[in-house]
C-alpha positions as CSV (number, residue, x, y, z in Angstrom):
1,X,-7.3,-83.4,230.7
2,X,-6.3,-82.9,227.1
3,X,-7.8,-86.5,226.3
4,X,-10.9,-85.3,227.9
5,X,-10.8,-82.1,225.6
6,X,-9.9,-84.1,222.7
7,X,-12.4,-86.5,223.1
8,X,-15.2,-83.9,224.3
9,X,-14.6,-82.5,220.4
10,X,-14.7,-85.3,218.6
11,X,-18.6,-86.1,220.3
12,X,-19.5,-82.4,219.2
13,X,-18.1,-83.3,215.7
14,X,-19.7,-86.3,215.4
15,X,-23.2,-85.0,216.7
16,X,-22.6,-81.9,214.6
17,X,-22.1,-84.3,211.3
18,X,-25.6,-86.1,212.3
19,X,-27.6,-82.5,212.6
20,X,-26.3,-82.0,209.0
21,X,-27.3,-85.4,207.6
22,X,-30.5,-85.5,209.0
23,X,-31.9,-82.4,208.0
24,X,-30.2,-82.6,204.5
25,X,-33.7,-84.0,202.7
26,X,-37.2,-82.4,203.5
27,X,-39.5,-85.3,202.4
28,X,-42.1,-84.6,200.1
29,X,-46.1,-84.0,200.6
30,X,-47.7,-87.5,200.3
31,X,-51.1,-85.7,198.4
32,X,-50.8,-83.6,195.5
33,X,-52.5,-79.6,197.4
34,X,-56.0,-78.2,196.0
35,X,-57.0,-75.0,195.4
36,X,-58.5,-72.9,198.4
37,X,-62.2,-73.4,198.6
38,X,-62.1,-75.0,195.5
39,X,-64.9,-78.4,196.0
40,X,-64.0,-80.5,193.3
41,X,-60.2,-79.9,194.1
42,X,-60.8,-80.5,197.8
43,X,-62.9,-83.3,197.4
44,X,-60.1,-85.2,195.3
45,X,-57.6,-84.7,197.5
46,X,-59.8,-86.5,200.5
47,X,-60.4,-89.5,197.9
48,X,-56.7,-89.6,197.5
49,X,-56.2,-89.6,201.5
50,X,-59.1,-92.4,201.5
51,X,-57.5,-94.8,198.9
52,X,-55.2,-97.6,199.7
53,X,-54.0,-98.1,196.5
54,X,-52.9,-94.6,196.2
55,X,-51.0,-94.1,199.8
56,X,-49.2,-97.9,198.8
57,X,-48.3,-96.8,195.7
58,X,-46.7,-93.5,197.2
59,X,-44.9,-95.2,199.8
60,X,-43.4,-97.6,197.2
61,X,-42.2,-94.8,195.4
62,X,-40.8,-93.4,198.1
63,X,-38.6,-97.0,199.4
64,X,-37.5,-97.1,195.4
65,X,-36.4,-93.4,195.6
66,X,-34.5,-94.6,199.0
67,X,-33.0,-97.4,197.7
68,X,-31.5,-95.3,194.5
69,X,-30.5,-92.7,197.0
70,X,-28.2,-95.3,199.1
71,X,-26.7,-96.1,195.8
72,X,-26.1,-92.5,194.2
73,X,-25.6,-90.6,197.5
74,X,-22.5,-92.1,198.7
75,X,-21.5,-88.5,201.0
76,X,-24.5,-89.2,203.0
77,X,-23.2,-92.0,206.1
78,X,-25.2,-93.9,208.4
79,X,-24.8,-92.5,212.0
80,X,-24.8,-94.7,214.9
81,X,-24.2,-94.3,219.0
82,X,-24.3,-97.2,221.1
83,X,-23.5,-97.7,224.9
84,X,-21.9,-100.3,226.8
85,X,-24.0,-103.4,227.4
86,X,-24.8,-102.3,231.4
87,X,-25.9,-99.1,230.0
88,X,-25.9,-96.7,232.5
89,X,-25.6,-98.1,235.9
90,X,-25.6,-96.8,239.6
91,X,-23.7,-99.3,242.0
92,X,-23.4,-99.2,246.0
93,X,-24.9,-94.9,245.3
94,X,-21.7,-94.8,242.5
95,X,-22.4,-93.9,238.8
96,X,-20.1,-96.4,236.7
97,X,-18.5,-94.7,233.8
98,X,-20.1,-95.1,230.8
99,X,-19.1,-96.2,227.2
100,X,-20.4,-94.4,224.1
101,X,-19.4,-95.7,220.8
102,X,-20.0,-93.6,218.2
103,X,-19.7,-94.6,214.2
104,X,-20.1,-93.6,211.1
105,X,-20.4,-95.5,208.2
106,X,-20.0,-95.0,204.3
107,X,-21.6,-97.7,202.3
108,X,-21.4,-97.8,197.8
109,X,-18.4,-95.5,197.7
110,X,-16.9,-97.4,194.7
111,X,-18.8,-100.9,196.2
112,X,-16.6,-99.9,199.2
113,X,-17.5,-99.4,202.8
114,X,-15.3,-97.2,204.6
115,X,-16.5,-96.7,208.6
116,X,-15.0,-94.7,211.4
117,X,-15.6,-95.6,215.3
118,X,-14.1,-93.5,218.3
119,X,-15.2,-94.9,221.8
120,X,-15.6,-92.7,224.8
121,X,-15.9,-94.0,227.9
122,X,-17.5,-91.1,230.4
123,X,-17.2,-91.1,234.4
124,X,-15.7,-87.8,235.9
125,X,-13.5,-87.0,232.8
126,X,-15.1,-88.2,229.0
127,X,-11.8,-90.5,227.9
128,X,-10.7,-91.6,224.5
129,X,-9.1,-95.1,224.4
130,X,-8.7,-95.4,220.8
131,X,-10.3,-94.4,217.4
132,X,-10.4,-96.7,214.6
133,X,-10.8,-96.7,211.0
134,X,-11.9,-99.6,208.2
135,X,-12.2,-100.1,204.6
136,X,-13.9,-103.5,203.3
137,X,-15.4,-104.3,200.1
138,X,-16.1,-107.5,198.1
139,X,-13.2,-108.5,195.7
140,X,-16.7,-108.8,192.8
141,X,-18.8,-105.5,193.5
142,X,-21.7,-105.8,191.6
143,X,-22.9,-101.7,192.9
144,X,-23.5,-101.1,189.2
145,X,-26.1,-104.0,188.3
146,X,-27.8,-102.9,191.6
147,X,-28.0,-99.0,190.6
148,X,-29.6,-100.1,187.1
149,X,-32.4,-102.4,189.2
150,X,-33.4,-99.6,191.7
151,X,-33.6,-97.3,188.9
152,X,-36.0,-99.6,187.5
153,X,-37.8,-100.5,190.3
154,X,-37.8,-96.7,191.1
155,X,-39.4,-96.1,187.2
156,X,-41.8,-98.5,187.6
157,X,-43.4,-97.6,191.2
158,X,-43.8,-93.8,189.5
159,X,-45.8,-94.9,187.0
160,X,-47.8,-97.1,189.5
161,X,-48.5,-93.8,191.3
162,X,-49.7,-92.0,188.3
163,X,-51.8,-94.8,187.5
164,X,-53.4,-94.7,191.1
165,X,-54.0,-91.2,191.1
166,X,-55.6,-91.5,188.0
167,X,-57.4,-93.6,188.8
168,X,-58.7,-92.5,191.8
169,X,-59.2,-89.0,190.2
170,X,-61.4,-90.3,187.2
171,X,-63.4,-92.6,189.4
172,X,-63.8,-89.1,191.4
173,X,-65.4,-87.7,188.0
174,X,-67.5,-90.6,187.0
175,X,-69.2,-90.5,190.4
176,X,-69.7,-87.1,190.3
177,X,-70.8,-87.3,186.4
178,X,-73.8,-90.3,187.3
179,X,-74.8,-87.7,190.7
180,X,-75.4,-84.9,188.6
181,X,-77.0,-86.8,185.4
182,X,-79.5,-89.1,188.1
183,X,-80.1,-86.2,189.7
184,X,-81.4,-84.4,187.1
185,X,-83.6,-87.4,185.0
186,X,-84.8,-87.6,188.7
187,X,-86.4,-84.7,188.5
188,X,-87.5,-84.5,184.3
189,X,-89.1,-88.1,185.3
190,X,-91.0,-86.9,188.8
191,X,-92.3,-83.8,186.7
192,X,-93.3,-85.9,184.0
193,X,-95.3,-88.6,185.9
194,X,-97.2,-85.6,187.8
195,X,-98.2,-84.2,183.9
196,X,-98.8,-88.2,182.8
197,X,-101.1,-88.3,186.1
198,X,-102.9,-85.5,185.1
199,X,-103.4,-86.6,181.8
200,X,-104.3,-89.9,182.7
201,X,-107.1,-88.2,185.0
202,X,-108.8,-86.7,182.3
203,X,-108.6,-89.3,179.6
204,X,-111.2,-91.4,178.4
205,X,-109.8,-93.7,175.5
206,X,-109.2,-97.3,176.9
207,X,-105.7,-97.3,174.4
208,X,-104.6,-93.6,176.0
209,X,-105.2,-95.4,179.2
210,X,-103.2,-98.2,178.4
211,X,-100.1,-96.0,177.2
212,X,-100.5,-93.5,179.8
213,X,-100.4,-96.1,182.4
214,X,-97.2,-97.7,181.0
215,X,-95.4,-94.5,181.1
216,X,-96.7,-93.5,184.3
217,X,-94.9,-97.0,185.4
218,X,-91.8,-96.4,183.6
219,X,-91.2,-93.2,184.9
220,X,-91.7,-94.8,188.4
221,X,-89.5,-97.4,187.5
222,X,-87.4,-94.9,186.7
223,X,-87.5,-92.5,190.0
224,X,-86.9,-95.3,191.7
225,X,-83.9,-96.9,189.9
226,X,-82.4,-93.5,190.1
227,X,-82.8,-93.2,193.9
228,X,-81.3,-96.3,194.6
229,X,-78.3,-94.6,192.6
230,X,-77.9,-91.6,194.3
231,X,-78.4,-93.2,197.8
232,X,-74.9,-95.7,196.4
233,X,-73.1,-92.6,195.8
234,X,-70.8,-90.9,198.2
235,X,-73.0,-88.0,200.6
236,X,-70.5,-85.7,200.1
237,X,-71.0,-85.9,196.0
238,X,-74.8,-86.0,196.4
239,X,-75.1,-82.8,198.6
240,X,-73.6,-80.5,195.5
241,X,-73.3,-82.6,192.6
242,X,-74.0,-79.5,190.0
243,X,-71.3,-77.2,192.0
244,X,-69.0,-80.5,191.6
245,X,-69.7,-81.1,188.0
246,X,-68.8,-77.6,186.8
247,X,-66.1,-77.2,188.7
248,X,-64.7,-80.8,187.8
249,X,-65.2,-79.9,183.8
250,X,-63.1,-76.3,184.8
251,X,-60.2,-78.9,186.2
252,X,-60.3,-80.9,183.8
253,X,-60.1,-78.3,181.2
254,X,-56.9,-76.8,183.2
255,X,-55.3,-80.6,183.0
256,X,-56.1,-80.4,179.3
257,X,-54.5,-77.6,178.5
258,X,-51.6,-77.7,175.4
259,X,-53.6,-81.5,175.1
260,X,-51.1,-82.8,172.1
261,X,-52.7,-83.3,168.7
262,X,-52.4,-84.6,166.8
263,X,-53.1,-87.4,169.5
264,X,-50.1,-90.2,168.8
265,X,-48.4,-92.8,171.2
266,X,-45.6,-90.7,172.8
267,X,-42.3,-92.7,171.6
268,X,-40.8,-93.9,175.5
269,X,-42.8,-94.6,178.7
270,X,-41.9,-94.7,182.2
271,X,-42.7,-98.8,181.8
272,X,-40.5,-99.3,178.8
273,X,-37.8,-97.1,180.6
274,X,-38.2,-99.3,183.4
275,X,-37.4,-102.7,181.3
276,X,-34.9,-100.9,179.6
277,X,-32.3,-100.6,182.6
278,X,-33.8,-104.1,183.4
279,X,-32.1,-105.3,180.1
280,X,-29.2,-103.2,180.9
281,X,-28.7,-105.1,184.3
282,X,-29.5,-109.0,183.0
283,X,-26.4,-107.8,180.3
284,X,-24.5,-106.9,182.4
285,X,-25.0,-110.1,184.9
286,X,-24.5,-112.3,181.7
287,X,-21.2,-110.7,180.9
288,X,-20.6,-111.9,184.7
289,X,-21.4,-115.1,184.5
290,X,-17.9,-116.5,185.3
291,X,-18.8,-114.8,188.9
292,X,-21.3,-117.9,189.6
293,X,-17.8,-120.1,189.7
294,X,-15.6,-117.8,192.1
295,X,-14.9,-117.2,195.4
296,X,-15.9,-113.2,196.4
297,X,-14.5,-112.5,199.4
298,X,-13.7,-109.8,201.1
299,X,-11.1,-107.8,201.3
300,X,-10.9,-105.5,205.0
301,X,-8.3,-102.4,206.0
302,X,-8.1,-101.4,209.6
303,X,-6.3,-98.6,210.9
304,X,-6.3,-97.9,215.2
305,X,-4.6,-95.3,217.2
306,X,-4.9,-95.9,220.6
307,X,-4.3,-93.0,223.3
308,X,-2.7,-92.2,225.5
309,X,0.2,-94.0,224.0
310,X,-0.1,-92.9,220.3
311,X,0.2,-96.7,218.9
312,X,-1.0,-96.6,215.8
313,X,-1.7,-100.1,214.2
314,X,-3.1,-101.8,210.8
315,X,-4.4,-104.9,209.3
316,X,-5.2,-106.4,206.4
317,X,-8.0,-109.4,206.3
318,X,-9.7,-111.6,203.6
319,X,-12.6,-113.3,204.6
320,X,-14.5,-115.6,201.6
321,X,-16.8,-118.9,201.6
322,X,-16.8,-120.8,198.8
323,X,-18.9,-124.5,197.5
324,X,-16.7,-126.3,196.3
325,X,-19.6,-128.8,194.7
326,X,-23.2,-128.4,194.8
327,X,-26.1,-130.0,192.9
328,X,-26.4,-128.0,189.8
329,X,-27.5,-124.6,191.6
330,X,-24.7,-122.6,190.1
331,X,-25.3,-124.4,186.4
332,X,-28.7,-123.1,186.6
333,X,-27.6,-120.0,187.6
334,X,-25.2,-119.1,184.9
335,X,-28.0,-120.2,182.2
336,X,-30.8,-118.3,183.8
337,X,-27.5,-115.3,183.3
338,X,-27.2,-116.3,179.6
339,X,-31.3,-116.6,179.1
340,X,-32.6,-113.4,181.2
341,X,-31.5,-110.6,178.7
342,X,-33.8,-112.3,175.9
343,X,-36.1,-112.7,178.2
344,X,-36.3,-108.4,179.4
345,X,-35.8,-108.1,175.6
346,X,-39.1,-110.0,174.4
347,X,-40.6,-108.3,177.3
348,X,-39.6,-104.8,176.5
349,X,-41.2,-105.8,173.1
350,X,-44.1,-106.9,174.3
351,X,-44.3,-104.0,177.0
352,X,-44.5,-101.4,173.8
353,X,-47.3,-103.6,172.4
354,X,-49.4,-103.4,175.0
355,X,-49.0,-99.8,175.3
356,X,-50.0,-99.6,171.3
357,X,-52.7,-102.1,172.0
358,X,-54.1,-99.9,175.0
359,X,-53.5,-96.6,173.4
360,X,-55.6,-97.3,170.3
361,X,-58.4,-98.8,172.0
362,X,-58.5,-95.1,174.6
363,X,-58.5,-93.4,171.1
364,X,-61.1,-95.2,169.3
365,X,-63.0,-95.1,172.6
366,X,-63.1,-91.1,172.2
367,X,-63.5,-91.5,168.5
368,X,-66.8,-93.5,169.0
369,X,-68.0,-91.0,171.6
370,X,-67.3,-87.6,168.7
371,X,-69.5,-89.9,166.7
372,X,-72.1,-90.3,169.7
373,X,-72.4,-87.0,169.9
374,X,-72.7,-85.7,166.2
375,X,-75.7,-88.5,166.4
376,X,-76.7,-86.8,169.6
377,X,-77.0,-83.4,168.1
378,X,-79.4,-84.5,165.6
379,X,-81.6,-85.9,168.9
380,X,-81.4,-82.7,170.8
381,X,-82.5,-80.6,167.2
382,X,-85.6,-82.9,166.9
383,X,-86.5,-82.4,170.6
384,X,-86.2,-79.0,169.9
385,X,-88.4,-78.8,167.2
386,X,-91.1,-80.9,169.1
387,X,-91.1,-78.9,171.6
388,X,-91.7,-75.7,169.7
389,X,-94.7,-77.5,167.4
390,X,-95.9,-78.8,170.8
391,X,-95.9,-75.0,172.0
392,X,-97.3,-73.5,169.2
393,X,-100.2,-76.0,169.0
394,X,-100.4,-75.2,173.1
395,X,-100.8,-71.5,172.4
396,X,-103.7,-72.0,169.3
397,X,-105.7,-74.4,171.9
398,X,-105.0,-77.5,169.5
399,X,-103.0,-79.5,172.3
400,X,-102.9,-79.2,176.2
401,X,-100.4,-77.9,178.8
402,X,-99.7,-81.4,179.9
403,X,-98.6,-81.9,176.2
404,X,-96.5,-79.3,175.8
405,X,-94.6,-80.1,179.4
406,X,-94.0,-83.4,178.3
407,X,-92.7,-81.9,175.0
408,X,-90.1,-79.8,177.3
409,X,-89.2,-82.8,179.6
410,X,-88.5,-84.4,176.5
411,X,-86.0,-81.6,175.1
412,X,-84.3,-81.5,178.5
413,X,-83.4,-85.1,178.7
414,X,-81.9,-84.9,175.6
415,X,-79.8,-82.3,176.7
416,X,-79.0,-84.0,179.5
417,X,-77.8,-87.0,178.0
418,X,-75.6,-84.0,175.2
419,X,-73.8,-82.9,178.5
420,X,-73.1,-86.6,179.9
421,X,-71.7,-87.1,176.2
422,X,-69.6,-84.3,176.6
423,X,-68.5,-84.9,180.0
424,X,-67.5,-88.5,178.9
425,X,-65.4,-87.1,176.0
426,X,-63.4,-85.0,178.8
427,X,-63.1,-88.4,180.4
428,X,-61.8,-90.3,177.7
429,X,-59.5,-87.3,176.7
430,X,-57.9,-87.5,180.9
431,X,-57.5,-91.5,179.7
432,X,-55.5,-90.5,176.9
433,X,-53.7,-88.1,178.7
434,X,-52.1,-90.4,181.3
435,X,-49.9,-92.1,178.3
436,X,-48.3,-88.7,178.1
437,X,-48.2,-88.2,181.9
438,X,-45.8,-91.2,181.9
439,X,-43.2,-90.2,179.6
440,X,-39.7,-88.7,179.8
441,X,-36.7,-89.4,181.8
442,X,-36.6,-89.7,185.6
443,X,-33.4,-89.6,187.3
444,X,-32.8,-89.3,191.0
């Protein structure tokens, strides 16, 4: 009866130890949250439930953070419970007693594993035949190489994130950018190919024929062109593109905020720390290389105490496998040791480069555009000026009301194509941004 107390505990400990375990990590949200009743917000967050990319990248994350965590969080054990191979079995109307084995293992602890098993075998009374305890490891652990690889692996799938939600949120904005814009020339053309009708009614020169006719066809070329756009966009952009537009600039202006200038290359990157523990492992592995010509076997501890007898027994094993001549596999193995930390070397080299290389080309892309629209302000002055000499010559009778509409439509499409300029400056400032959003040190 005591064994069937004794061994009655030791289940409730062991289930008791799982409960803990399993509810030791809430996982994290796979989409970054919006703002309530926010459009823009809301809308970004579907795109980023929509993309492929996106949800891979977050579940690559999340197996690299995994793998780092098996590493680093040695305290947390698998937990396993298996029955006999009958299972549970009723023979001639008799339940046969049943045999639980419950284990727990501890894997990294010092590139040891150290697991504990206690078999109870249930049927009237829960009996404990034995509990057993082991300690193996390889003779060469090789824990540390492996914790500077996931580390790396885990660097490099966060930057793949950001890059996908980057991506997926500037896409958002460019769509919502050409719905607005194609929306509104849309309407300046239709309103200016009713005024060209009109005009073209009441003219009576053969050459004013001839040019009102060619603009009444580009402005239907027009129309048209940007209908086939807006019907290629996403409904739910179309529907309330000028709603989307301002409240994607107000976002945009939030994400913005404390912008660094001046703007310079941050001096690390989530990629260059990435190929930096890369480097670290292929030294390390080259320091090792004498590990391509040994044996690593390994070494195994065993402790059992048996009931109800109270024998208490140990071993000590060494199991190894070792080639003792192969075909130049392990040759090639030690040089690609000795070569592979030049190699992450030239490539962390070359990794800054390209960061340098893609860096200046984002920031002379948003140079050009300040340039654009200096250029563009001299457009929209002009237009401005027309339109208030085609106004006044309206209101002395020296011009007609079709004139002077035209003279408006004019003005407003160079507005328009200010506020696309503008837009597209916020764009290329979110570009920049993302080398900045991929800095500083991640640890687990």
């Amino acid at each position: 009866m005591k064994d069937g107390r004794l061994s009655f505990l030791i289940l409730l400990l062991f289930f008791g130890i799982s409960g803990v375990f399993l509810s030791a990590e809430e996982p994290p949200g796979i989409l970054e949250s919006g703002k309530e009743g926010n459009a823009f917000l809301l809308l970004l967050r579907e795109r980023l439930k929509e993309d492929p990319g996106y949800r891979q990248a977050v579940l690559d994350r999340r197996g690299a953070e995994l793998s780092l965590r098996q590493l680093k969080k040695v305290g947390i054990p698998y937990i396993s419970l298996t029955g006999s191979r009958d299972g549970l079995s009723l023979v001639n109307g008799e339940i046969q007693p049943l045999t639980l084995n419950p284990e727990i293992i501890w894997t990294h602890v010092l590139g040891t594993e150290i697991g504990f098993q206690a078999p109870v075998t249930i049927g009237g009374d829960a009996v404990m035949e034995a509990v057993s305890f082991t300690v193996t490891r390889p003779l060469l652990s090789s824990d540390d190489v492996n914790e500077l690889k996931a580390r790396a692996l885990l660097l490099r799938t966060q930057e793949k994130e950001i890059n996908a939600r980057a991506a997926v949120r500037l896409q958002l904005m460019k769509d919502i950018l050409l719905g607005y814009v194609e929306q509104q020339r849309l309407e300046i053309n239709r309103c200016s190919m009713e005024v060209l009708e009109k005009e073209l009614e009441a003219a009576v020169d053969r050459d004013t024929l001839r040019s009102l006719q060619r603009d009444i066809i580009r402005a239907k070329r027009a129309i048209l062109q940007a209908e086939q756009t807006l019907s290629d966009l996403d409904p739910r952009i179309t529907a309330d593109a000028g709603t989307l537009f301002r409240q994607a600039q107000e976002a945009a202006k939030d994400w913005l905020e404390g912008f660094p200038q001046p703007m310079n290359l941050p001096d690390s990157s989530l990629a260059e720390e990435a190929q930096e523990h890369t480097l670290a492992a292929a030294e390390l592995e080259k320091r090792r290389w004498i590990f391509d010509y040994l044996p690593n076997p390994w070494i195994g501890f065993a402790l059992d105490y048996t009931f109800p007898d109270g024998r208490l027994d140990w071993s000590l094993s060494l199991q190894f496998s070792f080639t003792l001549l192969d075909r130049g596999e392990r040759a090639l193995a030690v040089f690609r040791r000795d070569e592979q930390p030049e190699l992450e070397r030239l490539r962390l080299i070359q990794t800054r480069k390209n960061l340098e290389r893609d860096f200046r080309q984002a920031l002379m892309g948003y140079e050009l555009l300040e340039f654009d629209l200096q250029l563009q302000e001299f457009a929209v002055e002009e237009a401005v000026e027309e339109e208030e000499y085609a106004e006044r010559l309206y209101r002395a009778g020296f011009t007609s009301r079709e004139a002077f509409t035209l003279a408006q439509m004019d003005r407003e499409a160079e507005e328009l194509t200010m506020t696309e300029l503008r837009y597209t400056m916020l764009l290329r400032k979110l570009e920049l941004l993302a080398f900045y959003d991929k800095t500083g040190k991640t640890d687990e």
